[in-house]
TORLO-839754 format. One record per residue (C-alpha): residue in three letters; x, y, z. Coordinates in steps of 0.25 Angstrom, whole numbers, padded with zeros to 4 digits, always signed. Layout:
ALAXYZ;...
END
This chain:
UNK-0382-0448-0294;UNK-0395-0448-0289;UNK-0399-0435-0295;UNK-0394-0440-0308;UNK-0403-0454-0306;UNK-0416-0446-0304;UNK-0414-0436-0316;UNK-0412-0446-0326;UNK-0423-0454-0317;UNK-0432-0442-0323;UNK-0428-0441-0335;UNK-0432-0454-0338;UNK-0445-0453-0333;UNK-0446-0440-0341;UNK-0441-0448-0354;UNK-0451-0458-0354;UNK-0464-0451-0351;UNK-0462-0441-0362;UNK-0457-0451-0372;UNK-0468-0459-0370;UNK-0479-0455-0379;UNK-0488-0468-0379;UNK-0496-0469-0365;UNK-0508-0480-0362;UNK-0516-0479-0350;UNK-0524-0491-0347;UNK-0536-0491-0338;UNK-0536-0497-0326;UNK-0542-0513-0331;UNK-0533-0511-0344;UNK-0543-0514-0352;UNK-0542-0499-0358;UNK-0531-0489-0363;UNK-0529-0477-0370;UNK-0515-0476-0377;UNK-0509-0462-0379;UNK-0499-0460-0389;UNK-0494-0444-0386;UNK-0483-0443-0398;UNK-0495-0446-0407;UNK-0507-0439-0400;UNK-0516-0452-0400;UNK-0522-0460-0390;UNK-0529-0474-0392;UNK-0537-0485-0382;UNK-0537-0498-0380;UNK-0548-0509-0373;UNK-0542-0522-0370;UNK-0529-0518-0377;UNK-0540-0515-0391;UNK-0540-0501-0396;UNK-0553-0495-0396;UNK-0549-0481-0399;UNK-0538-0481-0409;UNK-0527-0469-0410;UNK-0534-0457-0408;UNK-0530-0442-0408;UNK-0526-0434-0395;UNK-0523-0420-0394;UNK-0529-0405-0392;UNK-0526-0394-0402;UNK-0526-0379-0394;UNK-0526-0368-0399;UNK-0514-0363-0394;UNK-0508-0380-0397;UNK-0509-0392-0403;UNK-0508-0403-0392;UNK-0510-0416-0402;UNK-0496-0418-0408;UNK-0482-0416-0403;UNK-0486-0418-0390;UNK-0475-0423-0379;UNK-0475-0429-0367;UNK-0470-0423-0354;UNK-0476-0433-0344;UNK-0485-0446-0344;UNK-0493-0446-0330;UNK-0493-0460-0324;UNK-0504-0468-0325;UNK-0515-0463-0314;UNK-0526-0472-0308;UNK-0540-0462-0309;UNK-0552-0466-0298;UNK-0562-0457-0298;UNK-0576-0462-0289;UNK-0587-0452-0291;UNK-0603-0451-0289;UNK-0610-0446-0301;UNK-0629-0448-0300;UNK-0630-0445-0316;UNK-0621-0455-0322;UNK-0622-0472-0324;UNK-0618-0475-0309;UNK-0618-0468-0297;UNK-0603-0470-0293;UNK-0591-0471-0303;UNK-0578-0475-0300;UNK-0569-0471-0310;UNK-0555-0475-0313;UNK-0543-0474-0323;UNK-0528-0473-0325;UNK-0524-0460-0330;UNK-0512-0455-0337;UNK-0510-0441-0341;UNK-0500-0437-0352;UNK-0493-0422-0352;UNK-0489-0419-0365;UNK-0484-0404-0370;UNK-0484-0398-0383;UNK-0469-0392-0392;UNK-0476-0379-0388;UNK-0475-0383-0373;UNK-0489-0385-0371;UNK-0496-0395-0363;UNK-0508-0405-0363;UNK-0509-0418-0354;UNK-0518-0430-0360;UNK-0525-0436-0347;UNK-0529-0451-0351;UNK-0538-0461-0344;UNK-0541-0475-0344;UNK-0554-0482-0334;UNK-0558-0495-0338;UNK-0568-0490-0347;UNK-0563-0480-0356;UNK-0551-0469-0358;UNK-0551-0454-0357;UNK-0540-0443-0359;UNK-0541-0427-0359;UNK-0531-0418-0362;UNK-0527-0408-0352;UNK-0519-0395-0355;UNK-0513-0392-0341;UNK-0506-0379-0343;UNK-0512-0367-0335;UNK-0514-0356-0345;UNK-0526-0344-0345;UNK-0526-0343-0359;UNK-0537-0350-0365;UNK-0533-0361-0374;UNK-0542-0368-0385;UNK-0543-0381-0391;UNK-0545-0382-0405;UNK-0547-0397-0406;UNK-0546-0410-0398;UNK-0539-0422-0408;UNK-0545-0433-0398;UNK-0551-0445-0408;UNK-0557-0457-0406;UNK-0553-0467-0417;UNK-0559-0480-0420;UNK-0555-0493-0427;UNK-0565-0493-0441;UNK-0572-0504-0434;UNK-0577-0495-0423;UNK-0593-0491-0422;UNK-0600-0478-0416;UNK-0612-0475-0409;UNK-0611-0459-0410;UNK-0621-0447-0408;UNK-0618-0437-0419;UNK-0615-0422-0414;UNK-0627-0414-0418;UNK-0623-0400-0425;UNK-0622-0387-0417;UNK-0634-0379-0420;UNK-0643-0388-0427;UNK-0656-0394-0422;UNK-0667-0390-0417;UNK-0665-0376-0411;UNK-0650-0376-0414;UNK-0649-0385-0401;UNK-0638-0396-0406;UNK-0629-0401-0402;UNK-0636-0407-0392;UNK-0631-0422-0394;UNK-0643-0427-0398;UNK-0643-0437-0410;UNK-0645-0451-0413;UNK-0633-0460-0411;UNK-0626-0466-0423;UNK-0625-0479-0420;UNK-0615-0490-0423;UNK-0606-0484-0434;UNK-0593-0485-0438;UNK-0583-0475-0433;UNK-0579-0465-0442;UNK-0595-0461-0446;UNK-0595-0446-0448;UNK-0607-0440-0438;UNK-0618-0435-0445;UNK-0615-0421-0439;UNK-0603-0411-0441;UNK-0603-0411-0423;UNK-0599-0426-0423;UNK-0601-0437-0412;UNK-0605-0432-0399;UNK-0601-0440-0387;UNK-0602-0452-0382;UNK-0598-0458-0393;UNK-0600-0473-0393;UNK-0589-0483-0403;UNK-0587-0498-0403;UNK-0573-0504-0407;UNK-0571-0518-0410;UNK-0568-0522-0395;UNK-0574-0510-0387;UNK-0584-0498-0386;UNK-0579-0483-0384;UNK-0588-0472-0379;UNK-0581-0460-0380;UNK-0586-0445-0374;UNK-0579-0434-0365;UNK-0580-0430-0352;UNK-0575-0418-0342;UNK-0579-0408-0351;UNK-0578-0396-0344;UNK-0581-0381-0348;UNK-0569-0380-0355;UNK-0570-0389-0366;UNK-0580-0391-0376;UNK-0589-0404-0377;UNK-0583-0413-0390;UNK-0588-0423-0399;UNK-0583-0433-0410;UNK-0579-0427-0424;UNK-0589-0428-0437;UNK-0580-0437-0443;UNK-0571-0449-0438;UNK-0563-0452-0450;UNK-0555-0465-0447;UNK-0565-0469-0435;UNK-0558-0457-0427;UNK-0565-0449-0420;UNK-0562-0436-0415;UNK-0566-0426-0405;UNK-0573-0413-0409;UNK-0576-0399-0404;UNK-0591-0394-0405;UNK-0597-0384-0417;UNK-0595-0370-0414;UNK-0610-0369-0411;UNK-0608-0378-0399;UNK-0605-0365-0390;UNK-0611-0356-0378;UNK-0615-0341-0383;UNK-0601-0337-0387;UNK-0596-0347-0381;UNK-0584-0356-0387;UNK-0584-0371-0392;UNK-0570-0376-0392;UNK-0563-0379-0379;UNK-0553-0368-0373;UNK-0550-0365-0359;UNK-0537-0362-0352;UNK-0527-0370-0345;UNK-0526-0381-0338;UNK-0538-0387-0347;UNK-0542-0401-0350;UNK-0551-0409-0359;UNK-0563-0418-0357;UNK-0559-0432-0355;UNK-0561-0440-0369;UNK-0568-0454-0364;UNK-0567-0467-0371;UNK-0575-0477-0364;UNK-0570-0491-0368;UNK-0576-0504-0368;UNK-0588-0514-0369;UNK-0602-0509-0370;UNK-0604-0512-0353;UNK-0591-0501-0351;UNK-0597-0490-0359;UNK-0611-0491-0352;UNK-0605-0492-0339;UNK-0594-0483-0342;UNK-0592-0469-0332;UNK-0581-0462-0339;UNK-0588-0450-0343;UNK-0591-0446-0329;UNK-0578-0452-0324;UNK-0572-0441-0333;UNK-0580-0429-0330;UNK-0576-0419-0320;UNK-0581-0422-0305;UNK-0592-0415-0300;UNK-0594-0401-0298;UNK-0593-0399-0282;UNK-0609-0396-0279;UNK-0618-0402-0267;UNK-0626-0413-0277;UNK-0636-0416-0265;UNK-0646-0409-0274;UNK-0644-0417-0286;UNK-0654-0428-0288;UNK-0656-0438-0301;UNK-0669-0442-0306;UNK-0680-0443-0314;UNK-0689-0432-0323;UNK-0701-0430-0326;UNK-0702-0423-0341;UNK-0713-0416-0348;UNK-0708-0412-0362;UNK-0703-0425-0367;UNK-0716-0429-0370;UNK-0726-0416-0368;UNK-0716-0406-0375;UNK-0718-0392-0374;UNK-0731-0390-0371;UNK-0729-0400-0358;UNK-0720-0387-0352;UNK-0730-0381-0343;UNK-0734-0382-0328;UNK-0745-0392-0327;UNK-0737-0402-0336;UNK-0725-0400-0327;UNK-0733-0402-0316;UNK-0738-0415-0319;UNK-0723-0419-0324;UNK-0718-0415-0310;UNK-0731-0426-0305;UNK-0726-0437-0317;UNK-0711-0436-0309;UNK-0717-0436-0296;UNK-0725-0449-0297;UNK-0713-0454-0304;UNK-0705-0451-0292;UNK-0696-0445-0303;UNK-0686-0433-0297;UNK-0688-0421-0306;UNK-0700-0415-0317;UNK-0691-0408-0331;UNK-0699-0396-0335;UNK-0693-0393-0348;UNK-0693-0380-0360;UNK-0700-0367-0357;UNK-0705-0370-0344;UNK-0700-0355-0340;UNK-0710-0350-0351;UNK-0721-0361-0347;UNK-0722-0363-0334;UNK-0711-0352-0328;UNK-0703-0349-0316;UNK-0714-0348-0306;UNK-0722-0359-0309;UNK-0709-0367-0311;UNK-0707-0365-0298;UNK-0722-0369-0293;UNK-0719-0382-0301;UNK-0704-0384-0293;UNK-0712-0383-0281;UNK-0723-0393-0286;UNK-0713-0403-0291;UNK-0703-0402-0278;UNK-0717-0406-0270;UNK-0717-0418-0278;UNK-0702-0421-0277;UNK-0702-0416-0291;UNK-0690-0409-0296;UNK-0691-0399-0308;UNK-0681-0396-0320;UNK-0681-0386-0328;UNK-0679-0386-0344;UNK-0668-0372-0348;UNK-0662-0369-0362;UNK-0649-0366-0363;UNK-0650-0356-0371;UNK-0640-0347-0378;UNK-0635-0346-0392;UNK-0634-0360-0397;UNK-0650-0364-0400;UNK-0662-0357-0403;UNK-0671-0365-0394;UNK-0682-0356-0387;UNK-0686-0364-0375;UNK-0685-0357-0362;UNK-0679-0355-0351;UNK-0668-0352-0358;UNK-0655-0341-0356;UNK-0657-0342-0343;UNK-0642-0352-0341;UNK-0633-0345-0351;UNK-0624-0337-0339;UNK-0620-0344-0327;UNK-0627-0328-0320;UNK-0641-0333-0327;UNK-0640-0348-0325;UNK-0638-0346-0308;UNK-0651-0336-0309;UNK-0659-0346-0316;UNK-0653-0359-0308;UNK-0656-0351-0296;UNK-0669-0349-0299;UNK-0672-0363-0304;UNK-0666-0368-0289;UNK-0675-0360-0283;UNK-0686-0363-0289;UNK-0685-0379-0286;UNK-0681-0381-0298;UNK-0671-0396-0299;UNK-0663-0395-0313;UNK-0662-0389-0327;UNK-0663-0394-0341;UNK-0655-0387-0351;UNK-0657-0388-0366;UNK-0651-0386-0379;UNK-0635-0383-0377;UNK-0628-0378-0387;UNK-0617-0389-0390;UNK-0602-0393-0384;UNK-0594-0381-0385;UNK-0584-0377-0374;UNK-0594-0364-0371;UNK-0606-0375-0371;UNK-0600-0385-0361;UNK-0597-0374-0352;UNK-0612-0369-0352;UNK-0615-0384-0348;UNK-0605-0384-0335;UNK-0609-0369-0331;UNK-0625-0375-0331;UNK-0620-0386-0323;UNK-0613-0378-0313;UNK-0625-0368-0310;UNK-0635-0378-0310;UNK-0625-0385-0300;UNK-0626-0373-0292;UNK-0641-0371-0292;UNK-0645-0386-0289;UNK-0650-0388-0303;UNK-0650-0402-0310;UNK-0646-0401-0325;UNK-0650-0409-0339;UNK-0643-0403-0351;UNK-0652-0404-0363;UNK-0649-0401-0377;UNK-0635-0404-0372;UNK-0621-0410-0374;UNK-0616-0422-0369;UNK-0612-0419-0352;UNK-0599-0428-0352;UNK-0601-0431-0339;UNK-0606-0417-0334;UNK-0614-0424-0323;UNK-0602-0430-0316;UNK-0597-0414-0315;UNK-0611-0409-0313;UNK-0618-0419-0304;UNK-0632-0409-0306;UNK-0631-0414-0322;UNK-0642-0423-0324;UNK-0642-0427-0339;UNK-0641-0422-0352;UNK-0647-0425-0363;UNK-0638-0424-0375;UNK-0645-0438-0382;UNK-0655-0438-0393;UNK-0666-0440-0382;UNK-0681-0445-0380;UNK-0687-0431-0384;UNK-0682-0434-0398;UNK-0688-0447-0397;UNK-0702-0439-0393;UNK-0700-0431-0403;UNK-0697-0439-0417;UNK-0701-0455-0421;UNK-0688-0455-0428;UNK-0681-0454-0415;UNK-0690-0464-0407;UNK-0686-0474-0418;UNK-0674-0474-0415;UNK-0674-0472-0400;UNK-0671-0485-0394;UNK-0656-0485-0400;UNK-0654-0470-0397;UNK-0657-0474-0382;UNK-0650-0486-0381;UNK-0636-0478-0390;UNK-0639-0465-0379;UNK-0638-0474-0367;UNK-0624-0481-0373;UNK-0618-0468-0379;UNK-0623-0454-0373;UNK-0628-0458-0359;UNK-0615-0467-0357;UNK-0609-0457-0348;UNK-0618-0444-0346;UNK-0632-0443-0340;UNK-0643-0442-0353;UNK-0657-0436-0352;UNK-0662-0444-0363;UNK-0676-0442-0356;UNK-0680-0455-0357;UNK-0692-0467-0355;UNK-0706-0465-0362;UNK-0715-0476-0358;UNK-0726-0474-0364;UNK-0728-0465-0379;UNK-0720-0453-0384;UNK-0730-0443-0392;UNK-0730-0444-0407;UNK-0718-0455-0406;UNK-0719-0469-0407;UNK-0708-0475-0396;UNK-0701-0485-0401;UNK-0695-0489-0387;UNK-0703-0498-0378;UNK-0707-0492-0362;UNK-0698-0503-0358;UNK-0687-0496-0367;UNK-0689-0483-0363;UNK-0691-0486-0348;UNK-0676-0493-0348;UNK-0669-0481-0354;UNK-0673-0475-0341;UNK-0663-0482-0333;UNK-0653-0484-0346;UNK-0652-0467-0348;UNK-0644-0461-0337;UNK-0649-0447-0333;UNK-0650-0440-0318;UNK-0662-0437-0320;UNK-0671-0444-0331;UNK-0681-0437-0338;UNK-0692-0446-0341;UNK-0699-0445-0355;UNK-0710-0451-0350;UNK-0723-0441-0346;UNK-0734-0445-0335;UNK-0743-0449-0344;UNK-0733-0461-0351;UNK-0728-0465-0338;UNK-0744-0469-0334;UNK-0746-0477-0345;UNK-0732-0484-0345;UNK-0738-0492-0333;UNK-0735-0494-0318;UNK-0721-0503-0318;UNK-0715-0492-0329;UNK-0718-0482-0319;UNK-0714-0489-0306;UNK-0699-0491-0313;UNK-0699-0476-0318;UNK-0701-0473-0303;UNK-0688-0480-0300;UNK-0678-0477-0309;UNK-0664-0472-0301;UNK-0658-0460-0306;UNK-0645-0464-0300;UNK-0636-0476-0305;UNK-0629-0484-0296;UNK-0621-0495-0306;UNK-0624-0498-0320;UNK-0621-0511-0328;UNK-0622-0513-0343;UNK-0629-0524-0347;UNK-0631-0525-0363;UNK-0632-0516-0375;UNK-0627-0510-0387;UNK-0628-0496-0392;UNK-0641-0492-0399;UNK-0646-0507-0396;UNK-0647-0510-0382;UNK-0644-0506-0368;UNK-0646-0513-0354;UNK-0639-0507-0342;UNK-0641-0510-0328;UNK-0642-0498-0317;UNK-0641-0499-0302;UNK-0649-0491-0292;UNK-0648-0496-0277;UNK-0654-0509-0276;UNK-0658-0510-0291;UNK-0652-0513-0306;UNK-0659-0506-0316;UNK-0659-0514-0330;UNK-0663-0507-0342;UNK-0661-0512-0355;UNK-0666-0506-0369;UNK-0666-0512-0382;UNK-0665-0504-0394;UNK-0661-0513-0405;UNK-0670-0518-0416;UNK-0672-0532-0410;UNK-0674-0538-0397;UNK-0663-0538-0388;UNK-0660-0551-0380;UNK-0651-0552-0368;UNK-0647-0555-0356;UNK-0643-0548-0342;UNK-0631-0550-0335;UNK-0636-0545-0322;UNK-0628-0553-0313;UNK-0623-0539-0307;UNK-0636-0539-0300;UNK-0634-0545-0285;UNK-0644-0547-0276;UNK-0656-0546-0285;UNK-0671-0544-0277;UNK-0680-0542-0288;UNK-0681-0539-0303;UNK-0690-0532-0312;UNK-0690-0530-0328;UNK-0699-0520-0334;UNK-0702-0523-0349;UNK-0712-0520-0360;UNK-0724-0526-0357;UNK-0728-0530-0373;UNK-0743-0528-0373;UNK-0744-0515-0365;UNK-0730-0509-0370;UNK-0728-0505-0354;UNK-0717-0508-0344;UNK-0720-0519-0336;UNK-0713-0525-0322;UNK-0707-0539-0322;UNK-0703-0545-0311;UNK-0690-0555-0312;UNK-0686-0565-0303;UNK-0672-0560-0299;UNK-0667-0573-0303;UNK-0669-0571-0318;UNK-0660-0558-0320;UNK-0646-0565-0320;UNK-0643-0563-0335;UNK-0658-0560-0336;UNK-0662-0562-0351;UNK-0670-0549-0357;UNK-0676-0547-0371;UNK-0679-0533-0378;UNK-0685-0531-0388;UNK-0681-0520-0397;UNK-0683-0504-0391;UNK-0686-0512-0378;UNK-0681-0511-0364;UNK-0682-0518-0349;UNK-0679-0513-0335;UNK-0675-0522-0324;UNK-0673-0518-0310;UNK-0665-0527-0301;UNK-0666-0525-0287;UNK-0656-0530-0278;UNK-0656-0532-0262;UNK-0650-0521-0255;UNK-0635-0523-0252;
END
């Protein structure tokens, strides 16, 4: 009797969890859900019971089997409560705590095939992958991902367009390096055939939505957002077929068990998706290496400013003195320093930095098929055998990190030439900034030796065009909500005094706040020694001081492409900066009633007559919802320091 009790027990349980083909899970608070509907492939999310994300595609389409339709359910996970602590130097805080409920779904094809969907929901956002957990040698390929994004008509965008393969200068796109279209509605074509690249940045009419990936591993290709959204639906696609490795592939195919990167929709206000962590929280841990060796700073840089001609040794030299008065970390030598100044007399300079506490980086190009570009060192990285000889040599030498420029797009093959560089350099002790680059999708949580990437349309285009420096103090402010929202972004940034041949439109105060606004591991500074003198002592005291490593941020105000105020903590002090980019003046107050204990206070502003930073001391008393003007392409900095707890 018994018997009979438990088996029809079962066969209820069994019953239920495959009829059901409508699952929510909600995120720990509530305040956020996704919503699964199996029998029709489509997933939506809620914020405070509003849908944000309307009905949306799910699905894979194999090769070898289509796993977006007729799908059924064999067993619905119960709901799983996710915490994951970790320490990560590169990102917006020091130490994350992650969590989430999690609810995997196992479904099966008519043709006895299997995919799992793995859904997440923290109190800032959703994410799901699709996992194929068979074990298989044969390698399988996927022909298309159906996830979409779709929107109510109402919705606006703030989107980088996806620059074509092969075009630019040298043949060097993409390297997601555009302006950003700013405040559009949904379903705006992108001006280019590659799409939206990531993170892409939408306001519904009761929530913002950033969306991007993470956990891209070698086995998958780096997506975007399709041309056209018809509908305000957007959908994920697959790089050009120029977006490979010598020979390499593009689409994604691996054997099995295989699983996808995680698609992220940070949910919420404005606060939530400046403060929000999920692209790391859904990377892959860190890579098991001895990080003793890894140290965050600040550079140094010739070419910024000098261009090519400033490559040789008595310019480095002084640049090694400029970080070293600075008490910055490291000195960036940049293209054809092998042809210019060469090995040996690298070398004697490694030696000459390291007496100065100086460490040196080294430019590479990472050569192969895809660009036509000439600068040297270049050839030197394309095997793993050729990579370890010239690591090697580089570790020998004294040398700290490398600079590598002018990838070749998002291809399967591509990706995996970006873990493969991280790994060796890992091995070597080498410090890493991708240049010319994709988007890292939260890399630096995997490979704590990556520092930054550029992948924005950074301050050497402002140096280079008048077009470009019109424009950018909304760039900055649109690069700080959208592109450096999860991953570190070399945007080189901070010229205080003149850029050659351009007429800045940014004020010194601007350009100081972005210094502690952009998150990089190490910050190369476009400022040269010459500038820094003249912008006067109290720029040059802060420029001094500036952590590398976060300990707490807070979101005060802004908007994208018109205004940004974020507080950052580094052991005793709050670091305020504030940048205003829109066409008038920006009046405001601060909440900063999160500061306890306050010892003393200091504003740096523009000084109106002399256009230089100057020092202001406050009475600590005044900075509880402390009242602030900036005028247009202007900035502050306020340092808190508070008594030792």
């Amino acid at each position: 009797m018994r018997y009979t009790f438990l088996c029809l027990l079962v066969h209820i349980v069994v019953f239920t969890s495959t009829a059901q083909t409508e699952i929510t899970v909600a995120s720990p608070n509530k305040n956020i859900a996704i919503q699964l509907n199996i029998s029709k492939m489509q997933y939506a999310v809620l914020y405070k019971t509003k849908t944000v994300v309307q009905n949306s595609k799910l699905g894979i389409i194999r090769a070898d089997e289509r796993f977006d339709t007729a799908l059924k359910i064999i067993k619905i996970s119960p709901i799983i409560a996710i915490k994951d602590a970790y320490t990560i130097l590169t990102a917006k805080k020091k130490n994350i705590v992650y969590q989430a409920n999690e609810k995997t779904i196992e479904t099966i094809t008519k043709n006895g095939k299997k995919m799992n969907i793995v859904c997440r929901a923290s109190n800032d956002g959703v994410a799901f992958k699709y996992v194929f957990p068979e074990k298989d040698n044969v390698v399988q390929k996927i022909v298309q991902e159906q996830t979409s994004f779709k929107f109510s008509n109402t919705t606006k965008a703030w989107l980088q367009p996806k620059t074509e393969a092969q075009s630019g200068w040298e043949h060097t796109n993409p390297s997601y390096e555009a302006h950003y279209l700013m405040d559009i509605p949904t379903g705006t074509p992108s001006p280019t055939q590659n799409g939206w690249v990531y993170p892409a940045l939408f306001k519904t009419d009761n929530a913002w939505v950033l969306i991007t990936e993470a956990g891209l591993d070698n086995n998958y290709c780096g997506t975007a957002l399709q041309q056209f959204s018809p509908e305000s639906e957007y959908k994920i696609g697959f790089p050009q077929a120029p977006e490979k490795f010598t020979n390499g592939v593009v689409n994604p195919e691996s054997t099995l068990p295989w699983e996808t990167p995680w698609r992220i929709i940070t949910v919420g206000d404005l606060a939530t998706i400046a403060t929000s962590t999920l692209g790391t929280d859904l990377a892959k841990p860190s890579i098991p290496i001895n990080t003793n060796w890894i140290k965050l700073g600040k550079a140094s840089w010739s070419w910024i400013m000098l261009k090519d001609n400033s490559i040789v040794y008595d310019v480095q030299k002084k640049y090694i003195d400029f970080a070293a008065s600075m008490h910055w970390e490291y000195c960036l030598i940049d293209a054809d320093w092998d042809r210019k100044i060469g090995y040996e007399k690298m070398e004697e300079l490694a030696n000459y930095a390291a007496s100065k506490n100086v460490g040196l980086l080294l430019w590479y190009n990472s050569a192969g098929t895809w660009n036509t570009v000439k600068y040297t060192p270049k050839d030197k990285l394309l095997t793993h055998e050729s990579r370890m000889k010239e690591f090697e040599r580089l570790h020998k030498m004294g040398i700290k990190g490398v600079k590598i420029d002018f990838f070749g797009g998002d291809g399967q093959s591509m990706i995996a030439y970006y873990h493969d560089i991280l790994k060796d350099a890992a091995t070597h002790e080498l410090l890493v900034n991708f240049h010319g680059a994709t988007l890292p999708r939260g890399w630096h949580r995997t490979y704590p030796n990556l520092m930054t990437a550029e992948a924005v349309y950074g301050y050497e285009m402002i140096t280079f065009n008048q077009k470009d420096a019109d424009v950018a103090a909304p760039h900055m402010v649109m690069s700080a909500f959208a592109r450096n929202a999860f991953d570190p972004m070399d945007f080189t940034p901070v010229n205080l005094h003149k850029i050659p041949k351009i007429n800045r439109k940014t004020t010194a105060a601007f350009e100081l706040a972005t210094g502690i606004i952009f998150i990089s591991g190490i910050q190369h500074y476009a400022e040269s020694p010459d500038g820094m003198e003249q912008a006067g002592s109290d720029a040059q005291q802060l420029m001094k001081q500036i952590p590398s490593v976060w300990e707490d941020v807070r979101f005060l105000n802004g908007y994208p492409g018109k205004s940004y105020t974020v507080a950052r903590k580094a052991g005793n002090k709050w670091w305020i900066a504030g940048i205003n980019a829109d066409t008038t003046a920006l009046q405001t107050k601060l909440d900063l009633n999160f500061v306890k204990k306050a010892k003393s206070t200091t504003l740096y502003t523009i000084d109106e007559s002399t256009k230089k930073i100057v020092a202001k001391k406050l009475d600590v008393k005044e900075i509880r919802n402390y009242a602030i003007n900036i005028a247009s392409n202007d900035g502050f900095v306020l340092v808190i320091e508070t008594q030792k707890q």
